[in-house]
Backbone as a chain_set.jsonl record, in Angstrom:
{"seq": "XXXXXXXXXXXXXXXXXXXXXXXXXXXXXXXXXXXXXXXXXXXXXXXXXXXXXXXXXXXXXXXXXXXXXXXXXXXXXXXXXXXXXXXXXXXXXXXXXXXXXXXXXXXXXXXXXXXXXXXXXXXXXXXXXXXXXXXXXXXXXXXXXXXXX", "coords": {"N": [[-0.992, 11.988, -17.428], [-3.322, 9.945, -15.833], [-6.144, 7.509, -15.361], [-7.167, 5.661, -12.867], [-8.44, 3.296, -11.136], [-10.752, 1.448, -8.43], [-11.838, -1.538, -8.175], [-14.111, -3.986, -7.06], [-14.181, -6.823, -6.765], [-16.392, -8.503, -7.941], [-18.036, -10.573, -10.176], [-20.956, -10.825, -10.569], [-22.006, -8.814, -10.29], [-20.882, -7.2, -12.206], [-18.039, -5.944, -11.658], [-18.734, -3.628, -9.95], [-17.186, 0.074, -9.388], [-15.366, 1.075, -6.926], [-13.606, 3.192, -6.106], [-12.681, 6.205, -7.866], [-9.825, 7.403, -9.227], [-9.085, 10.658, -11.351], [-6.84, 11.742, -13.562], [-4.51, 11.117, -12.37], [-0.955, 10.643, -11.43], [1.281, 8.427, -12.953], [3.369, 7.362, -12.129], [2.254, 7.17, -9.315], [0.249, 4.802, -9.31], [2.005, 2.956, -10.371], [3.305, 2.251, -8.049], [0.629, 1.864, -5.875], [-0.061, -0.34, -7.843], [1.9, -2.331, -6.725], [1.591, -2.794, -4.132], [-0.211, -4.733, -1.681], [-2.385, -4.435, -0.209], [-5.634, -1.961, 0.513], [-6.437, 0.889, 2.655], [-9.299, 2.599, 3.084], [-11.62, 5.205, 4.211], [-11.214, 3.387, 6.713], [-11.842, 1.35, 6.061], [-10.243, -2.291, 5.24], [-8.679, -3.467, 1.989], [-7.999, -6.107, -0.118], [-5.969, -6.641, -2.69], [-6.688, -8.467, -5.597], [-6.215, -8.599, -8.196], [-4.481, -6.453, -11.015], [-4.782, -4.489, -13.735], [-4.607, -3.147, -16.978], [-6.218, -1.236, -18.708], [-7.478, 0.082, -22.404], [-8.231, 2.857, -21.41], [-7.332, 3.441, -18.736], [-6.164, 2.635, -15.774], [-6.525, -0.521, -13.66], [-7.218, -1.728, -10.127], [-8.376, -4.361, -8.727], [-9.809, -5.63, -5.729], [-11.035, -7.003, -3.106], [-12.955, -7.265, 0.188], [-10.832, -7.261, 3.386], [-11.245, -10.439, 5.033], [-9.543, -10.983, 7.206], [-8.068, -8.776, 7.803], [-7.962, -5.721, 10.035], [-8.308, -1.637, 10.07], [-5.728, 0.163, 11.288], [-5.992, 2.952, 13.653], [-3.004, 4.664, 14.201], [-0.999, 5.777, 17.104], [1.549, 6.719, 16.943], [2.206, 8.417, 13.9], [4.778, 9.619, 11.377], [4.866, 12.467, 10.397], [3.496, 14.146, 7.204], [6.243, 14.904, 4.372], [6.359, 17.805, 2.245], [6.881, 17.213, -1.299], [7.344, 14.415, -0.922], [7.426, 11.118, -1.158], [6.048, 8.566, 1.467], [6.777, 6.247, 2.925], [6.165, 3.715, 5.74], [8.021, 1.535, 8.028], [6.697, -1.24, 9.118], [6.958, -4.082, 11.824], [5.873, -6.533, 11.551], [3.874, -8.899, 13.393], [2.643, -12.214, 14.29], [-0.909, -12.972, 15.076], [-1.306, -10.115, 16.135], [-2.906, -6.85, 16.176], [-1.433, -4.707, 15.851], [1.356, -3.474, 15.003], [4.619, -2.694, 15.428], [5.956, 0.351, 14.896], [9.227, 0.876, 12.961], [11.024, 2.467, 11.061], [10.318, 5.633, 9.38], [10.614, 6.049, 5.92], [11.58, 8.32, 3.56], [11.222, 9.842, 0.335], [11.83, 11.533, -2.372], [12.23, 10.802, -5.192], [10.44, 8.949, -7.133], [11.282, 6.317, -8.407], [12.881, 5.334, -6.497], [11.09, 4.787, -4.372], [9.545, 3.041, -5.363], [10.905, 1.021, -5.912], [11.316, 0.203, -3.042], [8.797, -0.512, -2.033], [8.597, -3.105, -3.69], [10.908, -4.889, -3.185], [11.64, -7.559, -1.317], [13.636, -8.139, 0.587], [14.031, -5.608, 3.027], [17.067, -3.575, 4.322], [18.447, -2.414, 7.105], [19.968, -0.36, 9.751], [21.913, -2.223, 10.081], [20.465, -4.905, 10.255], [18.351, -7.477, 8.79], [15.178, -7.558, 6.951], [12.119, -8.942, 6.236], [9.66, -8.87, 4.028], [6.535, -9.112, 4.568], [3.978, -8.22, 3.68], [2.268, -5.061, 1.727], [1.005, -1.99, 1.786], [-1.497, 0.144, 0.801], [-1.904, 3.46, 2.627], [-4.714, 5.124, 2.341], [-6.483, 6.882, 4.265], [-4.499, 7.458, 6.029], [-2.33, 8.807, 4.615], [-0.255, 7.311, 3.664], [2.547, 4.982, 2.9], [2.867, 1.433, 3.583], [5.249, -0.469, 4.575], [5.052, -3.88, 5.586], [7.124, -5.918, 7.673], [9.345, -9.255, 8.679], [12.112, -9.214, 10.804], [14.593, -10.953, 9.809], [16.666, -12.47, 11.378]], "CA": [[-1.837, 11.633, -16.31], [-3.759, 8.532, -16.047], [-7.25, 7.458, -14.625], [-7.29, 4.708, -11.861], [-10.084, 2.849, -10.588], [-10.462, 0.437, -7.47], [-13.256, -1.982, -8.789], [-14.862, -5.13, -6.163], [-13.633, -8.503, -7.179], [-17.929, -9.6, -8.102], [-18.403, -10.89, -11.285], [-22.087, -11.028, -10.335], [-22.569, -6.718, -10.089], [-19.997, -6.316, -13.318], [-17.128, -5.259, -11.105], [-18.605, -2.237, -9.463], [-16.174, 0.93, -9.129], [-15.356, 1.649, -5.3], [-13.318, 4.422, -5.806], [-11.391, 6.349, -8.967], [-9.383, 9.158, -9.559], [-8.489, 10.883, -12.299], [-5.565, 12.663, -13.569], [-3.175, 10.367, -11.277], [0.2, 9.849, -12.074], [1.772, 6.73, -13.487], [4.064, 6.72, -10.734], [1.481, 6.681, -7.766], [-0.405, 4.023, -10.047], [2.969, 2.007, -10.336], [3.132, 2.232, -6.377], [0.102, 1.544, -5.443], [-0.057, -1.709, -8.08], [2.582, -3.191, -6.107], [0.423, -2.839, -3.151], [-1.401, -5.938, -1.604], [-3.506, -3.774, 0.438], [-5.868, -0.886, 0.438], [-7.372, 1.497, 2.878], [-10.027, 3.545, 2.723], [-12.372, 5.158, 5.237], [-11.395, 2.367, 7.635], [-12.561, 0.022, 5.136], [-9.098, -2.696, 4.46], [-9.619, -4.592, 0.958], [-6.842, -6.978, -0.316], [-5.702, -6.581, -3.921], [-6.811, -9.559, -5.992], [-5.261, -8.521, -9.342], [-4.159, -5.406, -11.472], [-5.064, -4.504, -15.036], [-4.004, -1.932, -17.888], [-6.817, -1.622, -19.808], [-7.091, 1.365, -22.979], [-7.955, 4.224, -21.201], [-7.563, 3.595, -17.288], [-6.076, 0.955, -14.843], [-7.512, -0.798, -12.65], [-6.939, -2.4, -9.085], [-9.457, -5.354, -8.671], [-10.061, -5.621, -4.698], [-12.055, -7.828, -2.163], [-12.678, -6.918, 1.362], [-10.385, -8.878, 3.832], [-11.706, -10.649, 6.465], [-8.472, -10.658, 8.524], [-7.303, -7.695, 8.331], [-8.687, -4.283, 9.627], [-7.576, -0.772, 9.866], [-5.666, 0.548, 12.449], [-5.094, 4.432, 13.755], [-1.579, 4.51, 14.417], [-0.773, 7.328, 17.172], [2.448, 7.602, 16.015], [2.368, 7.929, 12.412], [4.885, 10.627, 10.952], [3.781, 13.642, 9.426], [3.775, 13.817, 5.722], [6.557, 15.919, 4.134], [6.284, 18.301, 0.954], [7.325, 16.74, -2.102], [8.007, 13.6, -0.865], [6.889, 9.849, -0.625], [6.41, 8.496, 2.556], [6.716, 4.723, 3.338], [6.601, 3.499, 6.832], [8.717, -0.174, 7.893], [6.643, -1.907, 10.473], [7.217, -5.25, 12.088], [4.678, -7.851, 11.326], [3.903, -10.202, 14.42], [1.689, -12.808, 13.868], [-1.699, -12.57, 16.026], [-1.59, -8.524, 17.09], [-3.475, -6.142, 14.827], [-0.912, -3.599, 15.54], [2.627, -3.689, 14.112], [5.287, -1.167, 16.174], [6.766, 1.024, 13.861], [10.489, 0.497, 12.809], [11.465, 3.04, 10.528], [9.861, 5.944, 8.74], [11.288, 6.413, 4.965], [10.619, 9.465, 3.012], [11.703, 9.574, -0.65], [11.421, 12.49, -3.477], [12.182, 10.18, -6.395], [9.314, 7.952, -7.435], [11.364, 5.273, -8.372], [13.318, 4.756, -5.269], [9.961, 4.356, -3.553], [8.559, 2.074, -5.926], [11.698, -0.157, -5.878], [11.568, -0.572, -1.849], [7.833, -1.837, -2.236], [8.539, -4.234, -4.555], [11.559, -5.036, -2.844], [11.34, -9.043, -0.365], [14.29, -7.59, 2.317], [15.015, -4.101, 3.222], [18.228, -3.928, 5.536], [18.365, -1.208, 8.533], [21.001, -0.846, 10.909], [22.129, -3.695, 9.598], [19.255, -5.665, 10.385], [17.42, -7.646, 7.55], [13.72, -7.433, 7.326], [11.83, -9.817, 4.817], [8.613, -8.748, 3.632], [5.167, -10.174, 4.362], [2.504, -7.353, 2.805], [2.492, -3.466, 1.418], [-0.268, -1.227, 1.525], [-1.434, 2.155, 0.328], [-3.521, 3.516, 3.597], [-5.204, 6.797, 1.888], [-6.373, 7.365, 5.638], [-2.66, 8.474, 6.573], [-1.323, 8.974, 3.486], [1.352, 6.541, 4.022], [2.678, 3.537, 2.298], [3.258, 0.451, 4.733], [6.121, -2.134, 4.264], [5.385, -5.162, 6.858], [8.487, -7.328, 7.471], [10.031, -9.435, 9.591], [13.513, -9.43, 11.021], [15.017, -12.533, 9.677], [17.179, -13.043, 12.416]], "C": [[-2.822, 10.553, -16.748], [-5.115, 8.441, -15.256], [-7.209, 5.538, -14.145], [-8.387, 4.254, -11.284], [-9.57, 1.363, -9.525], [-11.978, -0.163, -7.975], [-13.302, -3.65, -7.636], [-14.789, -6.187, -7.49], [-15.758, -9.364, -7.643], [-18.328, -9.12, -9.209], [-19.981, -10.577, -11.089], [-22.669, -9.338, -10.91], [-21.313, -6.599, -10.906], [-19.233, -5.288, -12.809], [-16.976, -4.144, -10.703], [-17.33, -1.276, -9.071], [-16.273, 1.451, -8.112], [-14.916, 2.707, -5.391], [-12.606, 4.473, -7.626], [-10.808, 7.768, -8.822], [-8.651, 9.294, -10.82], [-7.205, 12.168, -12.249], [-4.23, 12.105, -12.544], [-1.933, 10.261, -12.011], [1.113, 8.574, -12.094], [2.884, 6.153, -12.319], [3.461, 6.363, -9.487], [0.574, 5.281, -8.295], [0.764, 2.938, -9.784], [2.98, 1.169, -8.972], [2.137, 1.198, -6.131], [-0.865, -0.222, -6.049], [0.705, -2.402, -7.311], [2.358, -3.608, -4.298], [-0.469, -4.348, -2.971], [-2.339, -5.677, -0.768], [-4.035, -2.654, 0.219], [-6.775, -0.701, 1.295], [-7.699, 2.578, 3.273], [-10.935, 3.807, 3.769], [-12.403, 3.893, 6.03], [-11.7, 1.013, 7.474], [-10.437, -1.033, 4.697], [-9.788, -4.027, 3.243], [-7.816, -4.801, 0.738], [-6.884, -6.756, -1.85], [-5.822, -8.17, -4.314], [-6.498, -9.455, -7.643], [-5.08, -7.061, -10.21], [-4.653, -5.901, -13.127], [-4.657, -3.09, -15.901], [-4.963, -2.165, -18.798], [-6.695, -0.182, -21.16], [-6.808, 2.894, -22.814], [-7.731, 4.23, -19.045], [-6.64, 2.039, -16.993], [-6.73, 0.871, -13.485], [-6.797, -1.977, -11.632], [-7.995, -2.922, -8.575], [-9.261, -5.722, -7.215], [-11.192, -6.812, -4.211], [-11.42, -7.127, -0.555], [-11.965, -8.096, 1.91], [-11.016, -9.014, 5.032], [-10.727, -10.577, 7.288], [-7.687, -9.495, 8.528], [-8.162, -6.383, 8.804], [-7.827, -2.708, 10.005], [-7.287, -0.1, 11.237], [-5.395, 2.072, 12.378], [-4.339, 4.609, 14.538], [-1.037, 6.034, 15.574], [0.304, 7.417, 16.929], [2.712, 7.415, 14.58], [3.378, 9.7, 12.702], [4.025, 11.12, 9.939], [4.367, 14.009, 7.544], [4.734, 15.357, 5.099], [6.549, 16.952, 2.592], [6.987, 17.77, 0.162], [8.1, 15.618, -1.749], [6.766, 12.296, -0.634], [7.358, 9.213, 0.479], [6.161, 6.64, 2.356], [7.243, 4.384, 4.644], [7.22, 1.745, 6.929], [7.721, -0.128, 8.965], [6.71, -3.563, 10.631], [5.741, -5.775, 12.264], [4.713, -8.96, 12.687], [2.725, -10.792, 14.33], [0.601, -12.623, 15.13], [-1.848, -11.359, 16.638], [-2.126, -7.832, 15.53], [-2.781, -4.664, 15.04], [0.679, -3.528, 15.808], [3.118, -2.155, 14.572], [5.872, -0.402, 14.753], [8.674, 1.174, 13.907], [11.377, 1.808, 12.462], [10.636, 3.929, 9.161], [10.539, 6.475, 6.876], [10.697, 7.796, 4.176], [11.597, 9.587, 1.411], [11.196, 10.668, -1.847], [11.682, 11.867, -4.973], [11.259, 9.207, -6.407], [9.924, 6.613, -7.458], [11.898, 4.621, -7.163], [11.941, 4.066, -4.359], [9.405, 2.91, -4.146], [9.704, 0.459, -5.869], [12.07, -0.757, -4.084], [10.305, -1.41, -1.331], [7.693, -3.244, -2.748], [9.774, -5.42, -3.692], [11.144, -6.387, -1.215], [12.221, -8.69, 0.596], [14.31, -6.388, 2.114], [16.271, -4.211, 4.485], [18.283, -2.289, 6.257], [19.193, -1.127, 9.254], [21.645, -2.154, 11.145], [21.888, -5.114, 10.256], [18.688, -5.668, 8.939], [16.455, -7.838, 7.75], [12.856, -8.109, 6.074], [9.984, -9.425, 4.977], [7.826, -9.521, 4.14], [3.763, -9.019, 3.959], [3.472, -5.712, 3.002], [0.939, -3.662, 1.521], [-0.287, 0.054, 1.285], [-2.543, 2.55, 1.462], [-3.87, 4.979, 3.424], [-5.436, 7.1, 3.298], [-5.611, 8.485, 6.433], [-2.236, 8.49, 5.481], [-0.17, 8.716, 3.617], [1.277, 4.996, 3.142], [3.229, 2.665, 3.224], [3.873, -0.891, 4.168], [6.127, -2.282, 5.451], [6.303, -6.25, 6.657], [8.875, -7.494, 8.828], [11.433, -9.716, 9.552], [13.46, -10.773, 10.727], [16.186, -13.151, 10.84], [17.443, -12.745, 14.112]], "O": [[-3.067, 10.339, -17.935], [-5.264, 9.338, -14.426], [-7.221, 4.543, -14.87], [-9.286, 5.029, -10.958], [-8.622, 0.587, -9.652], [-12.996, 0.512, -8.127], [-12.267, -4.315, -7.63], [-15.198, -6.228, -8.651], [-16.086, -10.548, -7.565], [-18.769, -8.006, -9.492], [-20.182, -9.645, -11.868], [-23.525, -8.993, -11.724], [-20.491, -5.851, -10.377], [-19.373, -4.104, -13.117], [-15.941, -3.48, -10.757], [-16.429, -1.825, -8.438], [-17.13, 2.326, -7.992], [-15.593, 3.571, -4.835], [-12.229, 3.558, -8.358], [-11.253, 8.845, -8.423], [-7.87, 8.482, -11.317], [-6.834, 13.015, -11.437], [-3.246, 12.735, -12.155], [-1.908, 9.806, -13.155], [1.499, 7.933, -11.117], [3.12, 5.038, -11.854], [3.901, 5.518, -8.708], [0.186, 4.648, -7.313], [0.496, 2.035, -8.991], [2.773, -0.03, -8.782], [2.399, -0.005, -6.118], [-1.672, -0.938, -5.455], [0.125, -3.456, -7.05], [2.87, -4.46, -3.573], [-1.16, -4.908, -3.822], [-3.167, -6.546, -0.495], [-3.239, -1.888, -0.323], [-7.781, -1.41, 1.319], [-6.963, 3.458, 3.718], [-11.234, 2.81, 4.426], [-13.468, 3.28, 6.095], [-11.796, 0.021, 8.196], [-9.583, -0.459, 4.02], [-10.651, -4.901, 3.328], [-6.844, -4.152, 1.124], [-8.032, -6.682, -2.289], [-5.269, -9.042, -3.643], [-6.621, -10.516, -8.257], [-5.993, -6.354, -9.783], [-4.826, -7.022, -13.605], [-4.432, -2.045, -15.291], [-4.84, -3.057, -19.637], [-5.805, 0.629, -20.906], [-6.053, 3.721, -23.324], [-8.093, 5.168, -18.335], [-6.502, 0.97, -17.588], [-7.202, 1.644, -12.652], [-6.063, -2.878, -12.037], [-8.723, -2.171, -7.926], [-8.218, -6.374, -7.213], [-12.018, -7.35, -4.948], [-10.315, -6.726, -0.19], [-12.051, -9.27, 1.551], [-11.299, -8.152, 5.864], [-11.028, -10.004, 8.336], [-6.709, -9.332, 9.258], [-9.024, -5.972, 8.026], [-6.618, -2.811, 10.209], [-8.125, 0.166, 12.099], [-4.78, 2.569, 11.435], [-4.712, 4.753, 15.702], [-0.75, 7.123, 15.075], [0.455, 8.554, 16.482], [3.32, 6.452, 14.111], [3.131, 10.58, 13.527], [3.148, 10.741, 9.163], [5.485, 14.041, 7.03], [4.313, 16.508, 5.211], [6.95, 16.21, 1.695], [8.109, 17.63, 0.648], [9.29, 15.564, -2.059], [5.641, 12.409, -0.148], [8.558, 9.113, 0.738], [5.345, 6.089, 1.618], [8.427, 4.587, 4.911], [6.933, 0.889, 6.093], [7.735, 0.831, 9.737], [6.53, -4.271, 9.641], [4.803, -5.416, 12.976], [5.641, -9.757, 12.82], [1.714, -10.091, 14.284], [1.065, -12.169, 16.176], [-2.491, -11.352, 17.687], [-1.892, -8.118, 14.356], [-3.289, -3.635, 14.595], [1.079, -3.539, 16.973], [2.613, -1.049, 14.381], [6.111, -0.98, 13.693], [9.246, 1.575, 14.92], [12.241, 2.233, 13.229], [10.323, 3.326, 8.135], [10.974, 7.625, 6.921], [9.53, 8.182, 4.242], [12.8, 9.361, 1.543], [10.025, 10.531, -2.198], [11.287, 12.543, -5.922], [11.347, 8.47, -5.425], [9.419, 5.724, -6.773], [11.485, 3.522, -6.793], [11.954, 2.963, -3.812], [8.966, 1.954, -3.508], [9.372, -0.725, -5.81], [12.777, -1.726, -3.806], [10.334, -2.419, -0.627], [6.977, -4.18, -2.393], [9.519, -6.622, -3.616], [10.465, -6.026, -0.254], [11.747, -8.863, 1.718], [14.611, -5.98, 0.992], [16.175, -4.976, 5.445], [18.121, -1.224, 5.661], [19.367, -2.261, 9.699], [21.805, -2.862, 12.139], [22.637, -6.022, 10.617], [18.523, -4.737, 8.151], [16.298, -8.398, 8.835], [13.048, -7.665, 4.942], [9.278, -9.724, 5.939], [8.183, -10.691, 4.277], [2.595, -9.388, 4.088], [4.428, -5.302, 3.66], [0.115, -4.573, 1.446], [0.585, 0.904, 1.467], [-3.718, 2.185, 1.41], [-3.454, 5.882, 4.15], [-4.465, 7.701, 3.758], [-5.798, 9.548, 7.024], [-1.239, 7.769, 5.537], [0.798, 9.473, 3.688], [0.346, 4.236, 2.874], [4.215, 3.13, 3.796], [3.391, -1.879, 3.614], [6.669, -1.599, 6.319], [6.315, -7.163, 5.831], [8.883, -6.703, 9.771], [11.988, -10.289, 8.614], [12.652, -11.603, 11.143], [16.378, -14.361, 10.959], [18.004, -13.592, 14.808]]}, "num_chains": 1, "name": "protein.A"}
């Protein structure tokens, strides 16, 4: 188990610590590095770089100005022993993205390889990335993509 920290992008205040937890595991850590968003009480901050330092890592944040947090009424419900990642479609100008397809995944890596992952394909429909996020809120992971054709 590992100790994680979300620390504010200002050199100025010696990279105050927004949030940490300890005892995390290296797989939700993996995850949520590949993450270009995070949020928190309603709060969305943008990932501005990752770090591995001796005893902890760390996810270096700034608030974003364009994005903010939405509550989704349909979000699925989270199932036991599993990772959840929702698909939604990205449209430029709306601050709320329909939902496509909910994934749910009991192996860590599968999860971590459809974040990282630039298309996912669906009903054989391709869908090309444009942001992830980890939204503690809903305890959901969010791949935004658009249909490429």
């Amino acid at each position: 188990m590992a100790r994680l920290e979300y620390r504010l992008l200002d050199e100025a205040n010696q990279y105050p610590v927004l949030y940490y937890y300890e005892q995390i595991d290296k797989d939700e850590v993996s995850r949520r590095f590949a993450c270009d968003y995070f949020v928190k009480g309603h709060m969305v901050y943008e990932k501005t770089s990752c770090a591995v330092e001796a005893d902890r890592y760390v996810v270096y944040v700034k608030r974003s100005d364009q994005e903010q947090a939405v509550d989704y009424a349909h979000t699925a419900a989270p199932r036991w022993g599993s990772v959840r990642i929702e698909l939604r479609e990205y449209k430029e100008g709306t601050t709320v993205y329909p939902l496509v397809h909910t994934y749910y995944f009991k192996d860590d890596d599968d999860a971590l390889l459809h974040l990282q992952s630039d298309y996912l394909y669906l009903h054989g429909r391709e869908w090309e990335k444009t942001s992830t996020e980890v939204d503690e809120d809903r305890q959901v992971y969010v791949y935004y993509a658009q249909p490429t054709s």
